[in-house]
C-alpha positions in Angstrom: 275.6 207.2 96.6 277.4 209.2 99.2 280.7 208.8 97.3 280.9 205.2 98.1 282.5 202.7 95.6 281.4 199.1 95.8 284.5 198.0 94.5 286.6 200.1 97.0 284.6 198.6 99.7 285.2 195.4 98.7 288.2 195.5 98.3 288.6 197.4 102.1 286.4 194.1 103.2 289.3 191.8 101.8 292.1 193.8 103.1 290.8 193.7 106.7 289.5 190.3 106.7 293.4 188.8 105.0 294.5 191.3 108.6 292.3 189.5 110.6 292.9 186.0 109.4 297.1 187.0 110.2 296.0 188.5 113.5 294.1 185.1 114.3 297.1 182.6 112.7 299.3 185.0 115.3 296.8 184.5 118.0 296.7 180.8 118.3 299.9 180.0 116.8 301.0 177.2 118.7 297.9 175.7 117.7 298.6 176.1 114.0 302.0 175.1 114.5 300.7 171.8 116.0 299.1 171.0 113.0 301.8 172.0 110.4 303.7 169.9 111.9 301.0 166.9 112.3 300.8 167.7 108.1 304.2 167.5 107.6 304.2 164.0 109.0 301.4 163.5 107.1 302.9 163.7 103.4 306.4 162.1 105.0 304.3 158.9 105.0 301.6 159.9 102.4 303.4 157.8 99.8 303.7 154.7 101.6 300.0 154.6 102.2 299.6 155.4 98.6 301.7 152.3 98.1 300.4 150.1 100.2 296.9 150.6 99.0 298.5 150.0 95.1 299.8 146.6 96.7 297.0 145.5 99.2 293.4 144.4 97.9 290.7 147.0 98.3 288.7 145.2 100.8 291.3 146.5 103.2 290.9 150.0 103.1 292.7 153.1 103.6 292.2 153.4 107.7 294.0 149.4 107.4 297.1 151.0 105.2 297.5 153.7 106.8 298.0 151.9 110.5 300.0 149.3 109.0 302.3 152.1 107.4 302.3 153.1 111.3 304.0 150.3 112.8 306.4 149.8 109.8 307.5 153.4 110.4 307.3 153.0 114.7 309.2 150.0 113.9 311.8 151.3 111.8 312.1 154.4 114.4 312.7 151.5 117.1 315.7 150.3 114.9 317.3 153.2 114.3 317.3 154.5 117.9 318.4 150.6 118.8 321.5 151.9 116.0 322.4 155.0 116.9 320.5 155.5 120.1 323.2 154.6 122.7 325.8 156.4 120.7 324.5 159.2 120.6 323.6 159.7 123.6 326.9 159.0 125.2 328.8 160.9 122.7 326.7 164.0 124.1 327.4 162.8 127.6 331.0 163.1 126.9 331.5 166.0 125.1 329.2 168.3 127.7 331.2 167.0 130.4 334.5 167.6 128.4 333.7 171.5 128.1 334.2 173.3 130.6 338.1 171.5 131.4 339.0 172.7 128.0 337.8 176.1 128.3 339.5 176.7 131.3 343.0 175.4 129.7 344.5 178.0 128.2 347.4 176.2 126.6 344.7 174.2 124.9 342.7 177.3 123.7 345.9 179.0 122.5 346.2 175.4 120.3 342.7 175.0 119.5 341.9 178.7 118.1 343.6 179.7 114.7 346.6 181.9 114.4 345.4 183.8 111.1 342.9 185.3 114.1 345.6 187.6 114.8 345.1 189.9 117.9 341.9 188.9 117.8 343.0 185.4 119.2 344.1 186.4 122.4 340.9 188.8 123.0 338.8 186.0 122.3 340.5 183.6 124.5 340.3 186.2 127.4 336.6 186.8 126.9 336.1 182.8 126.8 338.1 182.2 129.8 335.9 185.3 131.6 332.9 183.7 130.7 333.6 180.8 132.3 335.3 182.5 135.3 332.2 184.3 136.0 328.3 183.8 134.6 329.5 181.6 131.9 330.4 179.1 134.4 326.6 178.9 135.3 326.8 176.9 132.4 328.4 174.1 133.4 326.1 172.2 135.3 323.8 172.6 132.8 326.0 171.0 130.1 326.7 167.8 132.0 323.2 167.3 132.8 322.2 168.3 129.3 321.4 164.8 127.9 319.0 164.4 130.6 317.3 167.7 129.8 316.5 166.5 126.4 313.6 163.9 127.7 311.0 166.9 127.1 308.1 168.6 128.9 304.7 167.6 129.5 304.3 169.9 126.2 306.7 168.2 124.1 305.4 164.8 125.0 301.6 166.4 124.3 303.3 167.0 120.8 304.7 164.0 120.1 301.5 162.2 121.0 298.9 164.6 119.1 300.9 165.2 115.8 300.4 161.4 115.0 297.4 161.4 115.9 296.2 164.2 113.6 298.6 163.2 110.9 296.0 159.8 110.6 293.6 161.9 110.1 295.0 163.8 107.5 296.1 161.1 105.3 292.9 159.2 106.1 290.7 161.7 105.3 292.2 164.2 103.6 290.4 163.6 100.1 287.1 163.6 101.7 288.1 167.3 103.5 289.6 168.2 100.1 286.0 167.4 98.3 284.0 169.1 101.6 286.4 172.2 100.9 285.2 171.8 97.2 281.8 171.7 97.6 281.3 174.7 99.5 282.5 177.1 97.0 279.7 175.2 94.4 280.0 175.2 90.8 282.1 177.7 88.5 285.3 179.6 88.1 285.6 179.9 91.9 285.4 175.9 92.0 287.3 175.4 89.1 290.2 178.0 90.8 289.9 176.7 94.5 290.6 173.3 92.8 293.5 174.4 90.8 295.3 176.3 93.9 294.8 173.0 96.3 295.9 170.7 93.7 299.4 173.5 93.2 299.8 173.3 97.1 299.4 169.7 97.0 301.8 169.3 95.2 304.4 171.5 96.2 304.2 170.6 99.6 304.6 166.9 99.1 307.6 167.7 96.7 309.1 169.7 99.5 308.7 167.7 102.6 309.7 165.0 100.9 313.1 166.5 99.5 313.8 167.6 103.0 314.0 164.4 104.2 315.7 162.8 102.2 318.2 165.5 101.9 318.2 165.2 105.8 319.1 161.2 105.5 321.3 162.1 102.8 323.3 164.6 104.9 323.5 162.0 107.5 325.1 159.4 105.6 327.3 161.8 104.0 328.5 163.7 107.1 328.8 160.3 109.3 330.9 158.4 106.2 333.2 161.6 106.1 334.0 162.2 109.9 334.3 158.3 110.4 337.1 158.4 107.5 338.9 161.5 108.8 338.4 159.9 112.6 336.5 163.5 113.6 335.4 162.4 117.9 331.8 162.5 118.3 331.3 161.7 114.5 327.8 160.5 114.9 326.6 163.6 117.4 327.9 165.9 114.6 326.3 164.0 111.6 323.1 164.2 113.3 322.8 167.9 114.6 323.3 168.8 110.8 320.7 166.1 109.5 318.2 168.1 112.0 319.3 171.9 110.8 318.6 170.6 107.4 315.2 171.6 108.1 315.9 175.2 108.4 316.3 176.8 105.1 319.7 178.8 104.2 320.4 179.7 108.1 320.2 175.7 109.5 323.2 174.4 107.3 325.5 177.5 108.5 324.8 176.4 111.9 325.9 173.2 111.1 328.7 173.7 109.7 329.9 176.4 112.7 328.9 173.6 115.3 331.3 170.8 113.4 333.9 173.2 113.6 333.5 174.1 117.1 332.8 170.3 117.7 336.1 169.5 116.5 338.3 172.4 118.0 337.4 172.0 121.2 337.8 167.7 120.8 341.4 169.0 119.9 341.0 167.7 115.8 344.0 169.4 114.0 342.3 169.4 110.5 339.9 172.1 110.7 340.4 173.2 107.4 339.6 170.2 105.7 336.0 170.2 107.3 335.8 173.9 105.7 336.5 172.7 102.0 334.3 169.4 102.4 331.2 171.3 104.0 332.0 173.7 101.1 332.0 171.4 98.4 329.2 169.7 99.5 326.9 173.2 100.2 328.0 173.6 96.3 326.7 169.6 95.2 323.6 169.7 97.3 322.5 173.4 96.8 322.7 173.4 93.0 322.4 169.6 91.9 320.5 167.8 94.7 318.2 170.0 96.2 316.6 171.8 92.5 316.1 168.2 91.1 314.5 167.0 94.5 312.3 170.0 95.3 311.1 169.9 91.2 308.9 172.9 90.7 306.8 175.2 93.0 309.4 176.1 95.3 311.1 179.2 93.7 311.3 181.6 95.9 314.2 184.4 95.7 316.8 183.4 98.6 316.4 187.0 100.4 312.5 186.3 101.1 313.6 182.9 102.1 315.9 184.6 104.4 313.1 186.8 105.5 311.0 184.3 106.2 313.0 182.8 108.0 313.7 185.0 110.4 310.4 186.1 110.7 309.1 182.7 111.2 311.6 182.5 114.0 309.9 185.6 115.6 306.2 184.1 114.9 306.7 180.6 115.9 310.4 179.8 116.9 312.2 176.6 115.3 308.7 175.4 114.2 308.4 178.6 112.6 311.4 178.8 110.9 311.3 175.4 109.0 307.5 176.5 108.2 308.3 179.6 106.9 309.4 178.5 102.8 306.2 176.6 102.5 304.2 178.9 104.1 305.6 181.6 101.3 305.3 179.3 98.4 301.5 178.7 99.0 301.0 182.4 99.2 303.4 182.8 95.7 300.8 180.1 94.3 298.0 181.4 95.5 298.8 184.6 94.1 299.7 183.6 90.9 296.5 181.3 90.3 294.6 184.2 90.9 296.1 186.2 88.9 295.9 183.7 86.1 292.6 183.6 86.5 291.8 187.0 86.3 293.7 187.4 83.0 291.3 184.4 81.7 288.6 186.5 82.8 290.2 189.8 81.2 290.7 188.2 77.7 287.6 185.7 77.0 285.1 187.3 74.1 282.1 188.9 75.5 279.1 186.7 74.2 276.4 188.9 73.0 273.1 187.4 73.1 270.9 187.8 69.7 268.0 189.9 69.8 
């Protein structure tokens, strides 16, 4: 009728509903970034709840394991910052304060910054020494006081209060949601699918998250062990900003390793080059050996659209949305493929004629 194609409306209908679900995520983003991150802290703890429930009798309940999981991780937070806390911080202290003396020494620079440079050395030095000189040095107050910078916003502290919160909720409740999503759909192939896809993302993300952090608490061990033995200043400091960029897929551990190396040029350490061939060999050991047996299946995702996403999470969401932005992908890639599995069921079962 009219040239009009049901199916070509339909699929018109998807297409611009899929825009407007984008345009809404984009919308309210920092609202969906809230609650990434409140899930991400969810599955962190997921398994100890699920452990703690194997362990404790069933008169005690989920709502009970999961707020005793609480104070054994609020407790173990309180020990680690009692650790490493104090040291940090001061070893921050120092080396923002110890800046902008060092910059402004140019015997120290001509030291610090490597010959093989060639003529780029001295152009370098000139354009540091400017910067300082003139807007750079704008900078400086800021890097002594920036310890004192990092005790957050009014935001930040709304964060760190409400992703807690919601992460309770989500590993309270989250099979009673998952059966309320179920339900909704009804009975069928569309049940049967919805089922398969939550149970794929399920799964992947709690493979993920989980290999980040312990890649991340790996990285720290490894990086703190190693600095300590080669007596790298501000050991700790460094160990810890590439625990955090661990989170960031592909872009986070380059940072890392150019903030050790500027960490230990401008604390005048004289090995540089053997922090290139351990970060090296240790890119090599965690890329290829520890991070494919920890993130297991689900996660393969070609690294140029993990690059992409990257970048384009940074654009979206900032940080938030650059450590987002692999998971984010791999539920579309699973979501995709489900369906597509599912419509080649559909393709190849036997029509069933009915007798006359």
């Amino acid at each position: 009728m009219l040239g009009l194609s049901v199916r070509a409306a339909r699929a018109t209908w998807t297409v611009l509903l899929i825009i407007g679900m984008i345009a809404l995520v984009y919308k309210i983003g920092e609202t969906v970034i809230l609650f990434m991150s409140a899930l991400f802290f969810a599955y962190v703890l997921s398994p100890a709840v699920s452990a703690m429930e194997r362990v404790t009798p069933r008169v005690v309940g989920r709502t009970t394991a999961v707020t005793v999981v609480y104070l054994l991780f609020l407790g173990l937070l309180a020990g680690l910052a009692a650790t490493f806390g104090a040291s940090l911080v001061d070893q921050a202290t120092s080396f923002a304060q110890r800046i902008p003396d060092l910059i402004k020494n140019r015997d120290w620079l001509e030291q610090t910054i490597p010959g093989w440079l060639g003529p780029a050395k001295e152009r370098i030095i000139d354009w540091v020494q400017q910067q300082t000189s003139s807007g750079g040095a704008a900078l400086v107050p800021f890097l002594k006081n920036a310890p004192m910078a990092l005790k957050g916003t009014l935001t930040g502290a709304l964060y760190f209060v409400l992703v807690p919160i919601l992460a309770f909720f989500f590993i309270k409740d989250g099979p009673d949601m998952r059966e309320y999503i179920l339900s909704v759909i009804g009975e069928g192939q569309r049940r049967e699918l919805l089922d398969d896809i939550l149970s794929d993302i399920h799964t992947m993300l709690g493979h993920y998250i989980r290999a980040l952090v312990t890649l991340s608490a790996i990285s720290i061990v490894v990086y703190s062990t190693f600095f300590s033995i080669i007596g790298l200043p501000y050991s700790v400091l460094v160990a810890f900003q590439a625990a955090v960029l661990e989170f960031i897929p592909v872009i986070g551990p380059l940072i890392a390793g150019v903030v050790m190396l500027l960490v230990a040029g401008f604390s005048g350490f004289g090995h540089l080059l053997v922090i290139v061939i351990f970060w090296v060999i240790y890119r090599g050991i965690q890329d290829y050996i520890l991070s494919p047996n920890l993130m297991g299946k689900g996660v393969e995702i070609h690294p140029l659209l993990i690059l992409f996403g990257v970048l384009a999470g940074e654009q979206v969401g900032g940080v938030p949305g650059m450590i987002f932005s692999v998971p984010v992908i791999a539920m579309v890639r699973l979501i995709f493929v489900r369906a597509r599995r599912a419509a080649e069921r559909r393709r190849l079962a036997p029509v069933q004629i009915e007798p006359l």
